[in-house]
C-alpha positions in Angstrom: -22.7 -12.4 67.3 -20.1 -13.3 64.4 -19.9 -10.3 61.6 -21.2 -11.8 58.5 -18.6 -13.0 56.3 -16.3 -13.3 58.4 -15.5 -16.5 60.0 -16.5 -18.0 63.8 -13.4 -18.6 65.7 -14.2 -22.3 65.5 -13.7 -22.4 61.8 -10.5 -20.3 62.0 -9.1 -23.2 64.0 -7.0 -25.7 62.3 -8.4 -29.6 62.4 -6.6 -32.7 63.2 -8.9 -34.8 61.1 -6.7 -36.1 58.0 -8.6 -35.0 54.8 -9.7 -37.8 52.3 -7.7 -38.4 49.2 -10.8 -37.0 47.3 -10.8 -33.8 49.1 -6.7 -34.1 48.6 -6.8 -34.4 44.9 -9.7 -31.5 44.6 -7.4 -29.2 46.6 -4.5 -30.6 44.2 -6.7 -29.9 41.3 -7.6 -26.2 42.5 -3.9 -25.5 43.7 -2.8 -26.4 39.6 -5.8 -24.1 38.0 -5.0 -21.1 40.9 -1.4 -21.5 39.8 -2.0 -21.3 36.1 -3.9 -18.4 36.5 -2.1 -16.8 38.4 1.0 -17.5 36.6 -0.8 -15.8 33.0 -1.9 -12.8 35.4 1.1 -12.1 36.6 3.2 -12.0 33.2 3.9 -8.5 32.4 4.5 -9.1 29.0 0.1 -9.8 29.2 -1.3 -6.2 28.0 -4.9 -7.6 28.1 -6.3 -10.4 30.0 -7.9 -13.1 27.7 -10.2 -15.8 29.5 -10.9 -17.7 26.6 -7.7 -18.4 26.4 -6.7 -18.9 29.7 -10.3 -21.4 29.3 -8.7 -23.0 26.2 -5.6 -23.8 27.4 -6.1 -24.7 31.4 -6.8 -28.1 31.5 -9.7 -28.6 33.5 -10.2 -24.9 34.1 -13.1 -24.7 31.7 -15.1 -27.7 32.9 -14.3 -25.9 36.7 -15.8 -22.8 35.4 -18.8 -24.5 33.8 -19.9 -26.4 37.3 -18.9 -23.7 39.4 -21.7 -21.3 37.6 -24.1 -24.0 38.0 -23.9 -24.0 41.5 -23.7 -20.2 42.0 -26.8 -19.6 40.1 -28.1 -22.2 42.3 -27.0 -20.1 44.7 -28.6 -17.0 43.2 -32.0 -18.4 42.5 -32.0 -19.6 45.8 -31.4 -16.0 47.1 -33.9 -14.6 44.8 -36.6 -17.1 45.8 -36.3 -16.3 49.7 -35.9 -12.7 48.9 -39.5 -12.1 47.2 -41.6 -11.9 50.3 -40.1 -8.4 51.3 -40.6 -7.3 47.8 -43.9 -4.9 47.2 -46.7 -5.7 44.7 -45.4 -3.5 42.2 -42.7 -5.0 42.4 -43.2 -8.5 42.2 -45.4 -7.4 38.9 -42.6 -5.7 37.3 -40.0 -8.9 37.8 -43.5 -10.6 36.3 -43.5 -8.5 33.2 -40.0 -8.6 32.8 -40.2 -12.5 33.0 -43.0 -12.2 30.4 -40.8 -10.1 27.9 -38.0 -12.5 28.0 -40.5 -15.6 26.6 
C-alpha cells in the first residue's frame, strides 16, 4: 500500500513517450511564471512580499491564478460533497444555518 501523497514507484519512473507541443509550451509557460516568482522572492532588497504586484506585472501569472482557483475549489467542493455522509445531524444543520446566514 502506497503512503498517500507520496508517489507509486510507477510514476516516479521516467517515460519515453515524447510530450506534445501543448504539454511543451504549458511546461514552458509554468517554467517563465515559477522563474519570475522566484526571481522577486529571492531579491533581498524585497522587505515585504506583494502579490498584486507580482499579479500585475507577470504576464500571464494572473490569468494562471484565476483558473487555477477555479479548479481547486472544484476540487474543494468536491471534497466537501463526499465528505458529508460521515458528518452528524447537528452538524449537517449547523453548515445549513451557516448557509442560510450567508443569503
Amino acid at each position: 500500500m502506497t503512503p498517500r501523497n507520496v508517489p507509486a514507484k510507477d510514476d516516479l519512473e521516467v517515460k519515453d513517450t515524447p510530450a506534445s507541443p501543448d504539454k511543451e509550451s504549458e511546461t514552458a509557460k509554468l517554467n517563465r511564471l515559477l522563474g519570475a516568482v522566484m526571481r522577486y522572492l529571492s531579491d533581498d532588497e524585497q522587505e515585504e512580499i506583494d502579490i498584486e504586484y507580482l499579479l500585475e506585472n507577470t504576464e500571464g501569472l494572473r490569468d494562471w491564478w484565476s483558473e487555477y482557483r477555479e479548479l481547486d475549489r472544484k476540487r474543494v467542493e468536491e471534497e466537501i460533497k463526499n465528505s458529508l455522509t460521515d458528518l452528524s445531524l447537528e452538524e449537517l444543520e449547523n453548515i445549513r444555518e451557516q448557509i442560510r446566514t450567508k443569503e
